[in-house]
Backbone as numpy.savetxt, mean C-alpha at the origin, in Angstrom:
# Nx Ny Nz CAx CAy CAz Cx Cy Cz
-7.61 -2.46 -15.83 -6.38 -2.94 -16.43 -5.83 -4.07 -15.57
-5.86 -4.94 -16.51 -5.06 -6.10 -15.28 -3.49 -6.04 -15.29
-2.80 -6.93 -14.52 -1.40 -7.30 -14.27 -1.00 -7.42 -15.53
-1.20 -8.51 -16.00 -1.01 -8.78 -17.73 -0.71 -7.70 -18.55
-1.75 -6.23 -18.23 -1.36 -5.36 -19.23 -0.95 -3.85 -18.85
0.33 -4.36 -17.83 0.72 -3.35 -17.26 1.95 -2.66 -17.98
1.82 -1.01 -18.16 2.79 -0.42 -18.75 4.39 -0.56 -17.88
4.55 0.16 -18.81 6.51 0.32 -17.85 6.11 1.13 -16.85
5.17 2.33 -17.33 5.32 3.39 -15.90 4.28 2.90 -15.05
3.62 1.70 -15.25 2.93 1.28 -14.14 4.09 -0.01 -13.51
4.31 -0.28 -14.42 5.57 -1.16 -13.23 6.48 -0.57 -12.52
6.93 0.72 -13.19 8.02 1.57 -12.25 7.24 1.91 -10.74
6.04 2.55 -11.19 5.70 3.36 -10.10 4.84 1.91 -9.16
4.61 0.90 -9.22 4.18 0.04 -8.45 5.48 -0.17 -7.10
6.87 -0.37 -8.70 7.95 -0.84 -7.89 8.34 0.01 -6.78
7.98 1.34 -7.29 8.46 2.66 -6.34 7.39 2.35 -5.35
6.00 1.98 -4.70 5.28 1.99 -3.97 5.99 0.92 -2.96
6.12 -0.40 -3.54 7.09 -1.61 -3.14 7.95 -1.21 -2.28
8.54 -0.19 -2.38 10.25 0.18 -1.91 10.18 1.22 -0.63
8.42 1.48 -0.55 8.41 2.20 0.88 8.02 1.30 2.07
8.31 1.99 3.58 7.74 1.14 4.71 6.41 0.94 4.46
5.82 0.63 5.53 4.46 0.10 5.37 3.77 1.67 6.06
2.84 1.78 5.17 2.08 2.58 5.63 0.94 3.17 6.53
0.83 1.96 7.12 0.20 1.63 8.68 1.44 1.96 9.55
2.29 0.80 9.95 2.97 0.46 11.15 4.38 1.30 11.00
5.08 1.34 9.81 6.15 1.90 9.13 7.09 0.92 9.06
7.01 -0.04 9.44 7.53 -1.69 8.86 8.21 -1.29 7.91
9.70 -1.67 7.61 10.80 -1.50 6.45 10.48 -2.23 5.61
10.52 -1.49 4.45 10.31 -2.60 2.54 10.86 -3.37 3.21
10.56 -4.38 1.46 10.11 -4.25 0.90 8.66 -4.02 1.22
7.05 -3.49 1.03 5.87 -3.95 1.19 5.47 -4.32 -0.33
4.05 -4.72 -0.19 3.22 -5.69 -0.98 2.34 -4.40 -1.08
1.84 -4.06 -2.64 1.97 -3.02 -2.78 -0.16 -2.69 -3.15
-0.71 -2.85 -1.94 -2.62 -3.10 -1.73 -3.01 -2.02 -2.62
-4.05 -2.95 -3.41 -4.51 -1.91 -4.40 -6.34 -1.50 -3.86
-6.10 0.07 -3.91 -7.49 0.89 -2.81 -8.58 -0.23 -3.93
-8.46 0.20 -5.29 -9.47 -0.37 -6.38 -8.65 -1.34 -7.19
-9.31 -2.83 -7.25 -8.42 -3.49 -8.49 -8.36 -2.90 -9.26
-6.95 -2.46 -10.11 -7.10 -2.41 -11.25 -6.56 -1.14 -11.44
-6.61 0.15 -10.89 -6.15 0.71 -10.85 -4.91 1.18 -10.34
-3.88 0.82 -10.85 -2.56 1.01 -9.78 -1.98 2.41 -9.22
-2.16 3.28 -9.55 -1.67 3.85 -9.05 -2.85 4.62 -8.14
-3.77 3.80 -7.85 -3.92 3.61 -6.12 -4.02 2.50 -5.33
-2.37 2.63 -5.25 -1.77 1.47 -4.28 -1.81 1.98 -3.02
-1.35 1.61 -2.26 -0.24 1.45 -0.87 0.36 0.34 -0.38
1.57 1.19 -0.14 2.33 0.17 0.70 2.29 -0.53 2.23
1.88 -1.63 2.10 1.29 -2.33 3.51 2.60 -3.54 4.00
2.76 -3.88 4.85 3.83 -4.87 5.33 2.25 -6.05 5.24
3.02 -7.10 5.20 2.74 -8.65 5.27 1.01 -8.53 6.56
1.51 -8.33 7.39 0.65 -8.30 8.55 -0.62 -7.18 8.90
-0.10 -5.99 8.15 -1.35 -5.15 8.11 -1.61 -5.07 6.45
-1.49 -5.98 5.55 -1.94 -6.72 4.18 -3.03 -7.40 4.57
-2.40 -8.43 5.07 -2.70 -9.93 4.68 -2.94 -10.52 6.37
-2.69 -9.98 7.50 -3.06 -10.54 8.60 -4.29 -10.79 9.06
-4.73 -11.91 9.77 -5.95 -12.26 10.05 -6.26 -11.10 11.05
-5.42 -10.92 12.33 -5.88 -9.35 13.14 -6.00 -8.59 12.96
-4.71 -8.11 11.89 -4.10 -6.66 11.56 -4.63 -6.16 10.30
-4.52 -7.26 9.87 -4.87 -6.99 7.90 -6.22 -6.45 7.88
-6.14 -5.24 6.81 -6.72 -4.70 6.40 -8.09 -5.74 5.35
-7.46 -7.41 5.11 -8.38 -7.83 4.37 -8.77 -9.43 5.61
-8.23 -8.35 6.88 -8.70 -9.04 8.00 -9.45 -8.69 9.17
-9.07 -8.34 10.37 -9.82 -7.39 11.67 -9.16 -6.25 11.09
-8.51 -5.57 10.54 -7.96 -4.35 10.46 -7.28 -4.06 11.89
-7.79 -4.29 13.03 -7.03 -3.65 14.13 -6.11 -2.67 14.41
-4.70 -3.07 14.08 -3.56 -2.03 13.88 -3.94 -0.60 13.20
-4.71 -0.88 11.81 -5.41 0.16 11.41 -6.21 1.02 12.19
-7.47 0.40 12.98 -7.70 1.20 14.03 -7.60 1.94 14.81
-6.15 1.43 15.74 -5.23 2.04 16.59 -4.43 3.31 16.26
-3.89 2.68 14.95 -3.30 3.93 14.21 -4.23 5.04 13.74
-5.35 4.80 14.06 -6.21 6.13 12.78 -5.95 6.34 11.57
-6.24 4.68 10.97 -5.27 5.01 9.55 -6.86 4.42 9.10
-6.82 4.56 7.42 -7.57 3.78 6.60 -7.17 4.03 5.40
-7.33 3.80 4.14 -6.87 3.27 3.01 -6.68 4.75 2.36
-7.50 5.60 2.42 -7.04 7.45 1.95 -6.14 8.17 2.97
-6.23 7.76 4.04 -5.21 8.20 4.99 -3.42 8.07 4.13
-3.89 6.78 4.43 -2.62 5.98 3.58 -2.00 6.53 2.34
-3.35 6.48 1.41 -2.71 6.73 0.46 -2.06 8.29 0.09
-3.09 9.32 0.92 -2.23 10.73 1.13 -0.98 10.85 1.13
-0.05 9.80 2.46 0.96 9.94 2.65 2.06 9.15 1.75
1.51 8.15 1.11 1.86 7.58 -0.12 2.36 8.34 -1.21
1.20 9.28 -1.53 1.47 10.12 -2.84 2.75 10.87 -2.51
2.91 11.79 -0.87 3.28 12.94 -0.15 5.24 12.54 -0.47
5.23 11.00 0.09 6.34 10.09 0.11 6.93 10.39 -1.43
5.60 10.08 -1.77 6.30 9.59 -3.99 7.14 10.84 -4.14
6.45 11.68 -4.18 6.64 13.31 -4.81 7.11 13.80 -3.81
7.46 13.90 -2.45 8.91 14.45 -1.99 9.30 13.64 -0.89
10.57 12.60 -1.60 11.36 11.96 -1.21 12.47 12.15 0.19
């Protein structure tokens, strides 16, 4: 499913992913909301700018921070879901 043909409850629950810290570092929202598989949204996580998108940190870079933390993308998203469903 692309962007284009996204429902309401996939925009809600994206937005709700959006509105947590980052799920690496715990960086305050907004985050940018990394999808595990294109296309499927609701397996996102919420990543800050730098463990997104950083050339060291980023996950679609050295990962590093990831490292350190003992995190990786199911890690993440465990605590993602854990977050959604009890607030």
């Amino acid at each position: 499913m692309h962007s284009k043909n996204l429902t309401f409850l996939d925009k809600e629950h994206l937005a709700r992913v959006k509105e947590l810290p980052c799920g690496v570092c715990d960086a305050r929202g907004p985050s940018d909301a990394h999808h595990i598989k294109q296309g499927l949204h609701y397996l996102c996580i919420p990543l800050c700018k730098d463990c997104h998108q950083g050339g060291f940190n980023g996950i679609h870079g050295q990962a590093r921070i990831w490292s350190v933390m003992k995190k990786d993308e199911m890690t993440v998203l465990n605590d993602t879901v854990k977050k959604l469903i009890h607030p």
